[in-house]
Residue, then its C-alpha position, 0 to 999 in steps of 0.5 A: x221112874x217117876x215113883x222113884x221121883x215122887x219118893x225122892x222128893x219126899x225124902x228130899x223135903x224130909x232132909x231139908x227140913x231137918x238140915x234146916x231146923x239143925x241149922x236155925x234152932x239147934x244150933x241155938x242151943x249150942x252152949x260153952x259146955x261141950x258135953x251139952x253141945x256134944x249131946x244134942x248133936x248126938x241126940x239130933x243125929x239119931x233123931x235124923x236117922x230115926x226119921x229117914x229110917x220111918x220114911x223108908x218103912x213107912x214107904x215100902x209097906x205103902x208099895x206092898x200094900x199096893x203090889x199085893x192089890x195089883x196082884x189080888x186084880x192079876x188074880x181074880x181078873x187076869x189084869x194085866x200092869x202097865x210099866x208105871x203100876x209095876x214101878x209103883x209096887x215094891x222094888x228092894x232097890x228103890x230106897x237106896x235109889x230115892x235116898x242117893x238121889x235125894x241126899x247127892x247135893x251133901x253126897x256131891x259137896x262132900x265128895x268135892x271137899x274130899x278131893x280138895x282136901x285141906x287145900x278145900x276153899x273155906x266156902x266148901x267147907x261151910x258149905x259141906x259142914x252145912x249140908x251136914x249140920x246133924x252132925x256140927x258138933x261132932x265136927x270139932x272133936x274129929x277135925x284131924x279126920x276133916x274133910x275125909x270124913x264128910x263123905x262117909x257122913x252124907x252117906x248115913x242118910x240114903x243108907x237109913x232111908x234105903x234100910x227103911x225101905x227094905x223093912x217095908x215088906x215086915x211093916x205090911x205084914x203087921x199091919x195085915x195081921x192087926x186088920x185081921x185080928x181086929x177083924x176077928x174081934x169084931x166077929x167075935x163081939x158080933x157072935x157074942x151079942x147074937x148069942x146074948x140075944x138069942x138067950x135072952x129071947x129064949 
């Protein structure tokens, strides 16, 4: 459980910033054209997915990397993990948990502004449309769908960070393959200057 934090906290932050920096400074650039402002919006949203999505995978090759560790000591020294080193290996339902957890303030307003409907107060409905603020602009194009649309939205960013995570164990994988192929390289340069040397002293 207290991995589990530890990954929440990391994709809480993550979020955060990137509703802050939405907030503050892409804002900004809203101009009077609507196609700009519909392209950064745009623009801004997959950059938000693209981040939750690396968050992810860059956290489950981390608890492969760790469990295939764990495994290698249970093998060669018949050790023996503990409930916290076993939470700290690779769990396919870990993602969704830290990413839930991390996005339940959006997930929780979003769900309030959904039940309030078009009666919603106006501070839910800033509040919501803030916590959402990677998607502002897409806001004034769908307002016959508001607030039923608030919900699916506050959903996009668990999900990318629980998909993320499920591509970990492929990101591991190639990261093994590149450690072994450089390895190869090294023994190859190693044989051919001991071959080069061996020749030269013949």
């Amino acid at each position: 459980m207290k991995d589990i934090l530890k990954f929440t906290l990391s994709a809480f932050l993550m979020l955060a910033t990137l509703t802050l920096v939405s907030v503050v400074f892409i804002q900004a650039f809203m101009s009077d054209y609507d196609w700009i402002n519909l392209l950064l919006t745009v623009l801004y949203s997959l950059l938000v997915v693209a981040a939750a999505l690396y968050e992810g995978m860059q956290r489950g090759a981390k608890d492969c990397k760790y469990r295939n560790l764990m495994q290698r000591q249970m093998e060669e020294r018949g050790y023996v993990m503990n409930a916290e080193e076993a939470s700290r290996c690779y769990l396919p339902y870990k993602g969704f948990v830290a990413g839930l957890i991390a996005s339940s303030p959006s997930i929780l307003l979003a769900l309030a502004a959904v039940i309030a409907g078009k009666s919603a107060p106006v501070w839910l409905n800033i509040a919501a449309r803030i916590s959402l603020s990677a998607y502002l602009s897409l806001f004034q194009y769908v307002e016959a769908l508001l607030p039923m649309l608030f919900l699916p939205l506050a959903l996009v960013y668990p999900l990318c960070i629980g998909l993320g995570y499920l591509a970990g164990p492929r990101l591991w994988k190639r990261q093994v393959e590149q450690m072994e192929k450089a390895k190869r390289e090294k023994r190859r340069k190693v044989n051919r200057k001991k071959k080069r040397a061996k020749t030269a002293a013949c």
